[in-house]
C-alpha positions in Angstrom: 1.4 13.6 13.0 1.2 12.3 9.3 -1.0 14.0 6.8 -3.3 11.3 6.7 -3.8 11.0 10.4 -4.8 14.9 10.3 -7.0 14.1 6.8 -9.1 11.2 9.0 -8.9 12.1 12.2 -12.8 13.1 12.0 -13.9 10.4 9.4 -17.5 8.9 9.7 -16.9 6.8 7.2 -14.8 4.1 8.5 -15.5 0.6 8.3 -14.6 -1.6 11.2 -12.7 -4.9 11.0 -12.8 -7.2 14.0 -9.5 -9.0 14.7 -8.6 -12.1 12.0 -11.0 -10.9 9.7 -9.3 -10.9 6.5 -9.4 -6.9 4.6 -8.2 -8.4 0.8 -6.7 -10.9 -0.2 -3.7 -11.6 -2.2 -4.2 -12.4 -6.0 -7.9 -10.5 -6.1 -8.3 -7.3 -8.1 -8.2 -4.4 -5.9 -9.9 -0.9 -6.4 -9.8 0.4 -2.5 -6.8 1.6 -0.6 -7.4 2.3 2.9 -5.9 4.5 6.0 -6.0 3.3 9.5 -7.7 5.3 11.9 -7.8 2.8 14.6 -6.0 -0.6 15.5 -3.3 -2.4 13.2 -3.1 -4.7 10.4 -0.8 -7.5 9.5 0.4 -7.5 5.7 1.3 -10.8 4.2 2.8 -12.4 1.1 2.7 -16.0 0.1 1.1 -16.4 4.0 4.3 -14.7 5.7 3.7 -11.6 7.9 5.9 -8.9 5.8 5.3 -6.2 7.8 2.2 -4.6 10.2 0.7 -0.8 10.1 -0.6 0.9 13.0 -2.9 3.9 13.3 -3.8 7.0 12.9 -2.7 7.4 9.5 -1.4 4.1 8.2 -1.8 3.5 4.5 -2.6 0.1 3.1 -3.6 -1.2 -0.2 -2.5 1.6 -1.7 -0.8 -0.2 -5.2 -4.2 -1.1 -6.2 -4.9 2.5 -6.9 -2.2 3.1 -8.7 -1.4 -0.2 -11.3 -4.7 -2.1 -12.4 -2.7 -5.6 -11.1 -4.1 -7.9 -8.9 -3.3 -7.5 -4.8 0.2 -8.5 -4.2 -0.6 -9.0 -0.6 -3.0 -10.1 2.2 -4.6 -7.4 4.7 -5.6 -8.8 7.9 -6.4 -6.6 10.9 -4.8 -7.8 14.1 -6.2 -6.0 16.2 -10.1 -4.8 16.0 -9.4 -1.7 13.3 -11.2 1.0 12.0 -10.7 1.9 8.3 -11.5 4.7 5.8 -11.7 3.5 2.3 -10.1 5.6 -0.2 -11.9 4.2 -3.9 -10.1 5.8 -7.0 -12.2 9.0 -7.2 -11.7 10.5 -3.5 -7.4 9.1 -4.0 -7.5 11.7 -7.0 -9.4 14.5 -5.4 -6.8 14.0 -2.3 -3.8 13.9 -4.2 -4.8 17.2 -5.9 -6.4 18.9 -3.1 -4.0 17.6 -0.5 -0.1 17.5 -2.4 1.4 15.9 1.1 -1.2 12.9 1.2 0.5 12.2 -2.5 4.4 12.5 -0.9 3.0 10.4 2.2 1.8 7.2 0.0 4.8 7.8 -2.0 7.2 7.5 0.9 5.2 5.1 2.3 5.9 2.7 -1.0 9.6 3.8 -1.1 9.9 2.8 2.2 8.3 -1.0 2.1 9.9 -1.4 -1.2 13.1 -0.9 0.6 12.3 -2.6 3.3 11.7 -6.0 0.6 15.2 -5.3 -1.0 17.2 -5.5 2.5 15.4 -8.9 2.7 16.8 -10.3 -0.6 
């Protein structure tokens, strides 16, 4: 189980996304990552499905918290989803309360970014 599944497991303060409804959209200004609790959402660039994140414990939207550029990607849950959403001030208390949440985004990036490079 990741740490962010174990970190949410009990959150009340989810939001829920039916399925289709868009999360964020591409080009906007992000300040909001989120973890999935429940359900799973399709990521897309440029309208193409890049890849999909499941719960408990998926991490999405995460590059908005840490650059100040606009979204590089569309959320949209495909299946009905619950969310936490993590705004700048909780990511930084997590990070320094919770070291493993920090490694866990950070391997989550490593690994997308990865994943993008195989494709080129």
């Amino acid at each position: 189980m990741s740490a962010s599944s174990n970190l949410f497991s009990n959150a009340t303060d989810f939001k829920t996304f039916p399925a289709g409804e868009t999360i964020f959209k591409e080009g906007q200004p992000g300040d909001m990552m989120y973890i999935v609790i429940e359900g799973e959402v399709d990521v897309l660039v440029h309208g193409k499905v890049v890849y999909s994140i499941g719960g408990p414990g998926g991490v999405l939207g995460e590059m908005a918290l840490i650059d100040t550029q606009p979204r590089s990607a569309t959320a949209v849950a495909r299946t009905a989803c619950k969310l936490v959403p993590i705004d700048q001030k909780r990511f930084t208390f997590l990070i320094q309360q919770t070291p493993y949440f920090a490694v866990e985004v950070m391997r989550t990036m490593a690994e997308r970014l990865r994943r993008m490079n195989a494709t080129l």
